[in-house]
C-alpha positions in Angstrom: 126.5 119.3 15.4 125.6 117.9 11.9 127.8 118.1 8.9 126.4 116.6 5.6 128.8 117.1 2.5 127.5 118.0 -1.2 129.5 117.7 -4.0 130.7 121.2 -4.2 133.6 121.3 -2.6 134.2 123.6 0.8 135.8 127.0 0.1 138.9 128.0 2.2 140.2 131.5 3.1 141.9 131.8 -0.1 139.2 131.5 -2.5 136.3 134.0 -1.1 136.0 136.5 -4.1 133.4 139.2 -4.1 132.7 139.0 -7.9 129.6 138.3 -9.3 129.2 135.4 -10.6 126.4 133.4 -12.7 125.2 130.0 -12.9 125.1 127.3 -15.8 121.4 129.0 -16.8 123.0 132.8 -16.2 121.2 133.8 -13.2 123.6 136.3 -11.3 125.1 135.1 -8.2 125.9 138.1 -6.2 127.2 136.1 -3.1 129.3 133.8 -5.1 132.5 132.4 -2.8 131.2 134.1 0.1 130.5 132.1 3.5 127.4 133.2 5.4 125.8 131.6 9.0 122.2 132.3 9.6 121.0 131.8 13.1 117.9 131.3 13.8 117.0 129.8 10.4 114.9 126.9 11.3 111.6 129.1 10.4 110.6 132.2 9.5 112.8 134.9 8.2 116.2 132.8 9.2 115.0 130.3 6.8 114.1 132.7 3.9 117.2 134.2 4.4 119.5 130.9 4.5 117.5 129.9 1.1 118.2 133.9 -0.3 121.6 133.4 -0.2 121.9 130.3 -1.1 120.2 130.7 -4.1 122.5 133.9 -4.5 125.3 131.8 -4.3 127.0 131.8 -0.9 127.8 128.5 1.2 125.5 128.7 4.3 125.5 126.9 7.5 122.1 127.1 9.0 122.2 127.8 12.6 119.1 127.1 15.6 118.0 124.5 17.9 115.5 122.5 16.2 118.1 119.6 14.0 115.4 118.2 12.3 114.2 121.6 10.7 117.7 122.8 9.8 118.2 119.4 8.5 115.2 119.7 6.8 115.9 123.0 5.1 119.9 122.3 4.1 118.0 119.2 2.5 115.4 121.2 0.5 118.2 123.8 -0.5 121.1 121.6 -2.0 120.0 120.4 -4.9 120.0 123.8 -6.2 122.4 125.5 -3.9 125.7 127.1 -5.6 127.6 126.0 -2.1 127.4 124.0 0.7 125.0 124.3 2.9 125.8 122.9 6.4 122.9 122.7 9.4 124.7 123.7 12.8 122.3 122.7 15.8 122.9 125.0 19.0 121.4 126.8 21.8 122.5 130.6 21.1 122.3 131.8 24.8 124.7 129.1 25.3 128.0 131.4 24.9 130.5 127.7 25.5 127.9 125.9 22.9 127.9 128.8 20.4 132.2 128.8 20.3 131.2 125.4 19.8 129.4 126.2 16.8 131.4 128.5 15.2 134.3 126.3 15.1 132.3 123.8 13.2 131.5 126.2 10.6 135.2 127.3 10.1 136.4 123.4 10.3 133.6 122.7 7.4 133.1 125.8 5.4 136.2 128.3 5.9 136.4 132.0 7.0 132.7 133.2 7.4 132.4 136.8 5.9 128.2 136.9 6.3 126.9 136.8 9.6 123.5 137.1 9.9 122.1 137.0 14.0 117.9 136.7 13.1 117.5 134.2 16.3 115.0 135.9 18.5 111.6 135.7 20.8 108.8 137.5 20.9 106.8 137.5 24.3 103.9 140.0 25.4 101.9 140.7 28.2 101.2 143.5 30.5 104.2 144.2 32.3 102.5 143.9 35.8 101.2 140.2 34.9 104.0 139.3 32.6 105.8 136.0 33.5 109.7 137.2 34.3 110.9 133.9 32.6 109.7 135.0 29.6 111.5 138.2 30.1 115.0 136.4 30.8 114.1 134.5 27.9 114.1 137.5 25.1 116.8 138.9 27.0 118.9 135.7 26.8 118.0 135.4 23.0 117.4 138.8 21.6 120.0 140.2 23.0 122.9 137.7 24.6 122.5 135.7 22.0 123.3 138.4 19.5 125.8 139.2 21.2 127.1 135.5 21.6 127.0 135.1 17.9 128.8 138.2 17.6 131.7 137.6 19.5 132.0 134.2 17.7 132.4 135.1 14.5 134.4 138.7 15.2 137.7 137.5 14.5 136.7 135.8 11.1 134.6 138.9 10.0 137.7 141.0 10.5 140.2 138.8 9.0 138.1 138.9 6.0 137.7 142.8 5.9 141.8 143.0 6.4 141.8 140.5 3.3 139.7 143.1 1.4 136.1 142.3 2.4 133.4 142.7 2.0 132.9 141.7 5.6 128.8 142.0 7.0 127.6 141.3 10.6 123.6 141.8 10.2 121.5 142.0 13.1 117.8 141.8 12.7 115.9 144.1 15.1 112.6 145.3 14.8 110.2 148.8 14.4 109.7 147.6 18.0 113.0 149.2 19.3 111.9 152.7 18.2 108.4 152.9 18.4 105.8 152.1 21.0 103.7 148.7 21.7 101.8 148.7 24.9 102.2 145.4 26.0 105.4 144.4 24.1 107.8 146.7 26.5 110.8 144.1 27.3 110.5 142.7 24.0 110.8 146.3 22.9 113.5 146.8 24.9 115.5 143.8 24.1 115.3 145.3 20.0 116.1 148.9 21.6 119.4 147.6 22.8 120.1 145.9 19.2 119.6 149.1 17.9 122.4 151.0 19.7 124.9 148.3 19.8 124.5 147.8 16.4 125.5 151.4 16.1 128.2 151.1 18.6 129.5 148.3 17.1 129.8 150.1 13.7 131.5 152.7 15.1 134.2 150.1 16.7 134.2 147.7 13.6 133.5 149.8 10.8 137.0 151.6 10.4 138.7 148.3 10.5 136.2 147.5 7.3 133.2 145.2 9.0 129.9 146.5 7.9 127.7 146.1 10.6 124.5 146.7 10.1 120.5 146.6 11.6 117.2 145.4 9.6 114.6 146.4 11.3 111.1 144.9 9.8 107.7 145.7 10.7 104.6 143.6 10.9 105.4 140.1 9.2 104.3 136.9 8.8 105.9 134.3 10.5 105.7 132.1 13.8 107.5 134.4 15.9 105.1 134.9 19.2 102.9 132.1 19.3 104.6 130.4 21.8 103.8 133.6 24.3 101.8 132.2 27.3 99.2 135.5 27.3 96.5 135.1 25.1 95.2 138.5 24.3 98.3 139.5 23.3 98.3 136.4 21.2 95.1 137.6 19.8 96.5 141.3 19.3 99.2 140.0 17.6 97.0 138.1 15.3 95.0 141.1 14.2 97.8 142.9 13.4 98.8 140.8 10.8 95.4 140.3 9.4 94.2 144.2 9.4 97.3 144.9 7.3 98.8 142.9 4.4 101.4 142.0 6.3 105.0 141.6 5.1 106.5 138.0 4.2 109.5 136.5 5.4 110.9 136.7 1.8 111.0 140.3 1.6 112.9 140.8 4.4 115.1 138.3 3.4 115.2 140.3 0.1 116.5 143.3 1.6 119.0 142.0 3.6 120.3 140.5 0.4 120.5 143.8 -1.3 122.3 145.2 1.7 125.1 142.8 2.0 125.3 142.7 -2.2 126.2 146.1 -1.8 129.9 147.3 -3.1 131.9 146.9 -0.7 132.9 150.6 0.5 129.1 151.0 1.1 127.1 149.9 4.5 123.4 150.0 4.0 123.8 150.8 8.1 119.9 150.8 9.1 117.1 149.4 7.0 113.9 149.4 8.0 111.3 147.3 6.0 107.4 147.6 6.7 104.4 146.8 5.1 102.7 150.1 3.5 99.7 150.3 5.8 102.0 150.4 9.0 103.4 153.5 7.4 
Protein backbone atom coordinates (compact mmCIF):
# COMPACT_ATOMS: atom_id res chain seq x y z
CA UNK A 1 0.00 0.00 0.00
CA UNK A 2 1.33 3.50 -1.11
CA UNK A 3 0.47 6.67 0.64
CA UNK A 4 1.97 9.92 -0.90
CA UNK A 5 0.80 13.24 0.96
CA UNK A 6 -0.04 16.64 -0.93
CA UNK A 7 -0.35 19.65 0.69
CA UNK A 8 -4.00 19.73 1.16
CA UNK A 9 -4.62 18.48 4.14
CA UNK A 10 -6.82 14.92 4.66
CA UNK A 11 -10.46 15.45 5.41
CA UNK A 12 -12.03 13.67 8.46
CA UNK A 13 -15.68 12.57 9.16
CA UNK A 14 -16.55 15.94 10.36
CA UNK A 15 -15.74 18.06 7.44
CA UNK A 16 -17.52 16.08 4.39
CA UNK A 17 -20.07 18.79 3.18
CA UNK A 18 -22.13 18.28 0.03
CA UNK A 19 -22.07 22.00 -1.08
CA UNK A 20 -20.79 23.06 -4.10
CA UNK A 21 -18.01 24.62 -4.06
CA UNK A 22 -15.55 26.57 -6.69
CA UNK A 23 -11.97 26.90 -7.11
CA UNK A 24 -9.52 30.03 -7.11
CA UNK A 25 -10.46 30.45 -11.15
CA UNK A 26 -14.43 29.67 -10.26
CA UNK A 27 -14.88 26.40 -11.86
CA UNK A 28 -17.70 24.53 -9.73
CA UNK A 29 -16.66 21.74 -7.66
CA UNK A 30 -19.60 19.63 -7.28
CA UNK A 31 -17.74 16.89 -5.23
CA UNK A 32 -16.07 19.27 -2.92
CA UNK A 33 -15.24 17.51 0.72
CA UNK A 34 -16.48 14.34 -0.46
CA UNK A 35 -14.08 11.09 -0.35
CA UNK A 36 -14.41 8.75 -3.28
CA UNK A 37 -12.29 5.12 -4.05
CA UNK A 38 -12.17 4.12 -7.62
CA UNK A 39 -11.17 0.53 -8.27
CA UNK A 40 -9.94 -0.50 -11.07
CA UNK A 41 -8.50 2.92 -12.06
CA UNK A 42 -5.23 2.08 -13.33
CA UNK A 43 -6.75 2.38 -17.11
CA UNK A 44 -9.53 2.85 -18.87
CA UNK A 45 -12.74 4.20 -17.42
CA UNK A 46 -11.32 3.73 -13.61
CA UNK A 47 -8.83 6.23 -14.52
CA UNK A 48 -11.12 8.75 -16.29
CA UNK A 49 -13.28 8.52 -13.54
CA UNK A 50 -10.53 8.94 -10.62
CA UNK A 51 -9.37 12.19 -12.81
CA UNK A 52 -13.47 13.27 -13.12
CA UNK A 53 -13.70 13.61 -9.64
CA UNK A 54 -10.82 14.77 -8.89
CA UNK A 55 -11.07 17.60 -11.04
CA UNK A 56 -14.70 17.95 -9.51
CA UNK A 57 -13.19 18.21 -6.26
CA UNK A 58 -13.31 15.03 -4.18
CA UNK A 59 -10.14 13.41 -2.44
CA UNK A 60 -9.69 9.99 -4.38
CA UNK A 61 -7.75 6.99 -3.63
CA UNK A 62 -7.06 5.15 -6.73
CA UNK A 63 -7.53 1.51 -6.25
CA UNK A 64 -5.99 -1.72 -8.77
CA UNK A 65 -3.13 -3.92 -8.99
CA UNK A 66 -0.75 -2.32 -11.21
CA UNK A 67 1.35 0.44 -8.42
CA UNK A 68 3.25 1.91 -10.95
CA UNK A 69 0.03 3.03 -13.05
CA UNK A 70 -1.92 4.27 -9.98
CA UNK A 71 1.23 5.89 -9.03
CA UNK A 72 1.48 7.19 -12.17
CA UNK A 73 -2.03 8.62 -12.36
CA UNK A 74 -2.22 10.15 -8.51
CA UNK A 75 1.08 11.86 -9.93
CA UNK A 76 -0.45 13.35 -13.10
CA UNK A 77 -3.68 14.35 -11.03
CA UNK A 78 -2.24 16.36 -8.00
CA UNK A 79 -0.98 19.24 -9.23
CA UNK A 80 -4.38 20.29 -10.03
CA UNK A 81 -6.41 18.09 -7.81
CA UNK A 82 -8.80 20.01 -5.15
CA UNK A 83 -7.88 16.88 -2.59
CA UNK A 84 -5.75 14.24 -2.07
CA UNK A 85 -5.42 11.77 -4.09
CA UNK A 86 -3.92 8.46 -2.62
CA UNK A 87 -2.97 5.20 -4.96
CA UNK A 88 -4.08 1.93 -3.01
CA UNK A 89 -2.38 -1.17 -4.74
CA UNK A 90 -4.62 -4.51 -4.24
CA UNK A 91 -5.84 -7.59 -5.74
CA UNK A 92 -9.79 -7.07 -5.46
CA UNK A 93 -10.71 -10.86 -5.49
CA UNK A 94 -8.59 -10.87 -2.51
CA UNK A 95 -11.56 -10.29 0.21
CA UNK A 96 -8.46 -10.34 3.44
CA UNK A 97 -6.30 -7.83 0.95
CA UNK A 98 -9.27 -5.63 0.01
CA UNK A 99 -10.17 -5.05 4.18
CA UNK A 100 -6.69 -4.33 3.87
CA UNK A 101 -7.24 -1.68 1.56
CA UNK A 102 -10.06 -0.05 2.84
CA UNK A 103 -8.52 0.53 6.11
CA UNK A 104 -5.82 2.43 4.37
CA UNK A 105 -8.13 4.68 2.79
CA UNK A 106 -9.98 5.48 6.14
CA UNK A 107 -6.48 5.78 8.04
CA UNK A 108 -5.38 8.40 5.11
CA UNK A 109 -8.36 10.01 3.76
CA UNK A 110 -11.47 9.74 6.35
CA UNK A 111 -15.05 8.23 5.86
CA UNK A 112 -15.42 7.33 2.14
CA UNK A 113 -18.98 8.53 0.85
CA UNK A 114 -18.13 7.58 -3.18
CA UNK A 115 -17.57 4.24 -4.00
CA UNK A 116 -17.12 3.48 -7.26
CA UNK A 117 -16.46 -0.73 -8.11
CA UNK A 118 -15.23 -0.23 -12.28
CA UNK A 119 -12.52 -3.21 -11.73
CA UNK A 120 -13.52 -5.87 -14.20
CA UNK A 121 -12.43 -8.46 -17.17
CA UNK A 122 -13.61 -9.09 -20.20
CA UNK A 123 -12.96 -12.64 -21.73
CA UNK A 124 -14.67 -14.31 -24.94
CA UNK A 125 -14.74 -17.34 -26.67
CA UNK A 126 -17.25 -19.93 -27.56
CA UNK A 127 -18.46 -21.49 -24.61
CA UNK A 128 -17.58 -25.09 -25.75
CA UNK A 129 -13.72 -24.03 -26.33
CA UNK A 130 -13.61 -21.39 -23.77
CA UNK A 131 -10.67 -21.75 -21.17
CA UNK A 132 -12.61 -22.23 -17.50
CA UNK A 133 -9.85 -20.09 -15.96
CA UNK A 134 -10.82 -17.39 -17.73
CA UNK A 135 -14.32 -17.94 -16.53
CA UNK A 136 -13.19 -18.11 -12.65
CA UNK A 137 -11.32 -15.15 -13.58
CA UNK A 138 -14.43 -12.68 -14.56
CA UNK A 139 -16.25 -14.32 -11.97
CA UNK A 140 -13.67 -13.60 -9.32
CA UNK A 141 -13.38 -9.95 -10.62
CA UNK A 142 -16.64 -8.88 -12.00
CA UNK A 143 -18.49 -10.09 -9.59
CA UNK A 144 -16.61 -11.15 -6.16
CA UNK A 145 -14.74 -8.43 -6.38
CA UNK A 146 -17.65 -6.14 -6.54
CA UNK A 147 -18.85 -7.59 -4.06
CA UNK A 148 -15.58 -7.50 -1.97
CA UNK A 149 -15.35 -3.86 -2.50
CA UNK A 150 -18.75 -3.66 -1.38
CA UNK A 151 -18.75 -5.17 1.76
CA UNK A 152 -15.63 -3.01 2.58
CA UNK A 153 -16.71 0.13 2.36
CA UNK A 154 -20.65 -0.62 3.61
CA UNK A 155 -20.27 0.50 7.02
CA UNK A 156 -18.57 3.95 5.88
CA UNK A 157 -21.22 4.50 3.14
CA UNK A 158 -23.89 4.13 5.79
CA UNK A 159 -22.34 6.10 8.43
CA UNK A 160 -22.24 8.90 6.03
CA UNK A 161 -25.98 8.60 4.82
CA UNK A 162 -27.01 8.46 8.82
CA UNK A 163 -24.79 11.79 8.93
CA UNK A 164 -26.90 13.16 6.07
CA UNK A 165 -25.35 11.92 2.91
CA UNK A 166 -25.15 11.99 0.18
CA UNK A 167 -23.86 8.41 0.36
CA UNK A 168 -23.15 6.49 -3.53
CA UNK A 169 -22.01 2.88 -4.11
CA UNK A 170 -21.65 2.82 -8.12
CA UNK A 171 -21.25 -0.31 -9.83
CA UNK A 172 -20.30 -0.37 -13.44
CA UNK A 173 -21.96 -3.12 -15.44
CA UNK A 174 -22.38 -3.30 -18.92
CA UNK A 175 -25.33 -3.45 -21.97
CA UNK A 176 -23.87 -7.06 -21.75
CA UNK A 177 -26.07 -8.10 -18.73
CA UNK A 178 -29.26 -7.45 -20.67
CA UNK A 179 -28.72 -8.08 -24.05
CA UNK A 180 -27.21 -10.81 -26.10
CA UNK A 181 -23.41 -11.47 -27.32
CA UNK A 182 -22.81 -14.80 -28.84
CA UNK A 183 -19.54 -15.57 -27.53
CA UNK A 184 -19.41 -13.27 -24.55
CA UNK A 185 -21.96 -15.61 -22.37
CA UNK A 186 -20.07 -15.79 -18.77
CA UNK A 187 -18.82 -12.39 -19.19
CA UNK A 188 -22.51 -11.64 -19.85
CA UNK A 189 -23.45 -13.30 -17.05
CA UNK A 190 -21.00 -12.03 -14.57
CA UNK A 191 -22.66 -8.15 -15.62
CA UNK A 192 -26.23 -9.95 -15.37
CA UNK A 193 -25.60 -10.70 -11.78
CA UNK A 194 -24.38 -6.92 -11.15
CA UNK A 195 -27.38 -5.91 -12.51
CA UNK A 196 -29.74 -7.56 -9.97
CA UNK A 197 -27.61 -7.12 -6.98
CA UNK A 198 -27.27 -3.73 -7.63
CA UNK A 199 -31.08 -3.69 -7.46
CA UNK A 200 -31.16 -5.83 -4.47
CA UNK A 201 -28.85 -3.99 -2.85
CA UNK A 202 -30.85 -0.75 -3.37
CA UNK A 203 -33.68 -2.12 -2.04
CA UNK A 204 -31.61 -3.16 1.28
CA UNK A 205 -29.42 0.13 1.38
CA UNK A 206 -31.54 2.56 -0.11
CA UNK A 207 -34.06 3.21 2.92
CA UNK A 208 -31.25 3.59 5.18
CA UNK A 209 -30.10 6.60 2.58
CA UNK A 210 -27.13 4.78 0.35
CA UNK A 211 -27.77 5.36 -3.27
CA UNK A 212 -26.74 2.46 -4.94
CA UNK A 213 -26.68 2.58 -8.24
CA UNK A 214 -25.55 0.63 -11.95
CA UNK A 215 -23.81 2.37 -15.11
CA UNK A 216 -24.16 0.32 -17.62
CA UNK A 217 -22.06 1.52 -20.97
CA UNK A 218 -22.03 0.20 -24.27
CA UNK A 219 -19.31 -0.17 -26.85
CA UNK A 220 -16.18 1.88 -25.52
CA UNK A 221 -12.84 2.44 -26.00
CA UNK A 222 -10.55 1.13 -23.71
CA UNK A 223 -8.13 -1.88 -23.05
CA UNK A 224 -10.63 -4.00 -21.52
CA UNK A 225 -10.36 -7.58 -23.47
CA UNK A 226 -7.14 -7.63 -25.07
CA UNK A 227 -5.78 -9.76 -22.69
CA UNK A 228 -8.50 -12.63 -23.87
CA UNK A 229 -6.51 -15.72 -25.12
CA UNK A 230 -9.21 -16.35 -28.30
CA UNK A 231 -8.37 -14.41 -31.09
CA UNK A 232 -11.42 -14.12 -33.21
CA UNK A 233 -13.16 -12.80 -30.49
CA UNK A 234 -10.22 -10.45 -30.14
CA UNK A 235 -10.89 -9.59 -33.68
CA UNK A 236 -14.77 -9.23 -33.09
CA UNK A 237 -14.18 -7.09 -30.46
CA UNK A 238 -12.07 -4.88 -32.57
CA UNK A 239 -14.63 -4.38 -35.22
CA UNK A 240 -17.02 -3.44 -33.01
CA UNK A 241 -15.29 -0.53 -31.91
CA UNK A 242 -14.17 0.55 -35.31
CA UNK A 243 -17.71 0.01 -37.23
CA UNK A 244 -19.23 2.46 -34.69
CA UNK A 245 -17.82 5.62 -33.20
CA UNK A 246 -17.40 4.13 -30.22
CA UNK A 247 -17.81 5.79 -26.78
CA UNK A 248 -14.70 7.13 -24.69
CA UNK A 249 -13.80 6.40 -21.34
CA UNK A 250 -14.54 10.18 -20.49
CA UNK A 251 -18.02 10.03 -21.20
CA UNK A 252 -18.78 7.39 -19.06
CA UNK A 253 -16.91 8.88 -16.51
CA UNK A 254 -19.01 12.01 -17.25
CA UNK A 255 -22.14 10.35 -16.47
CA UNK A 256 -21.30 8.77 -13.53
CA UNK A 257 -20.30 12.28 -12.28
CA UNK A 258 -23.74 13.67 -13.02
CA UNK A 259 -25.29 10.73 -11.15
CA UNK A 260 -23.44 11.01 -7.94
CA UNK A 261 -23.70 15.20 -8.23
CA UNK A 262 -27.22 14.59 -8.07
CA UNK A 263 -29.21 16.12 -4.86
CA UNK A 264 -29.12 14.05 -2.56
CA UNK A 265 -32.87 12.63 -2.15
CA UNK A 266 -32.42 11.58 -5.87
CA UNK A 267 -30.65 8.13 -7.10
CA UNK A 268 -30.04 8.12 -10.84
CA UNK A 269 -30.63 4.11 -10.06
CA UNK A 270 -29.70 2.64 -13.69
CA UNK A 271 -27.92 4.53 -16.44
CA UNK A 272 -27.12 3.15 -19.40
CA UNK A 273 -24.68 5.04 -21.73
CA UNK A 274 -24.06 3.92 -25.46
CA UNK A 275 -22.77 5.18 -28.44
CA UNK A 276 -25.68 6.36 -30.97
CA UNK A 277 -25.11 3.72 -33.59
CA UNK A 278 -25.45 0.79 -31.00
CA UNK A 279 -28.97 2.22 -30.45
Amino acid sequence: MTHSSTTTPSPTATDTTTDTATDRGGAARPLAGRVAVVTGASSGIGAATARRLAADGAHVAVLGRREDRLKDLADRLRPTAAGTVLPVAVDLADPGAVGVAARTVGSALGRVDLVVANAGVMLGAPFETAGTDEWDRMIDVNLRGLLHTARAFADDLLAAAAAGGPADLVHVGSVAGHALYPGWSVYSATKAAVAHLTRNLRAELGPRGVRVKNVEPGVTATELGADMRDADMRGSLERMRTDLRPLAAEDIAAAIAFAVAAPSHVNVAELVVVPVQQG
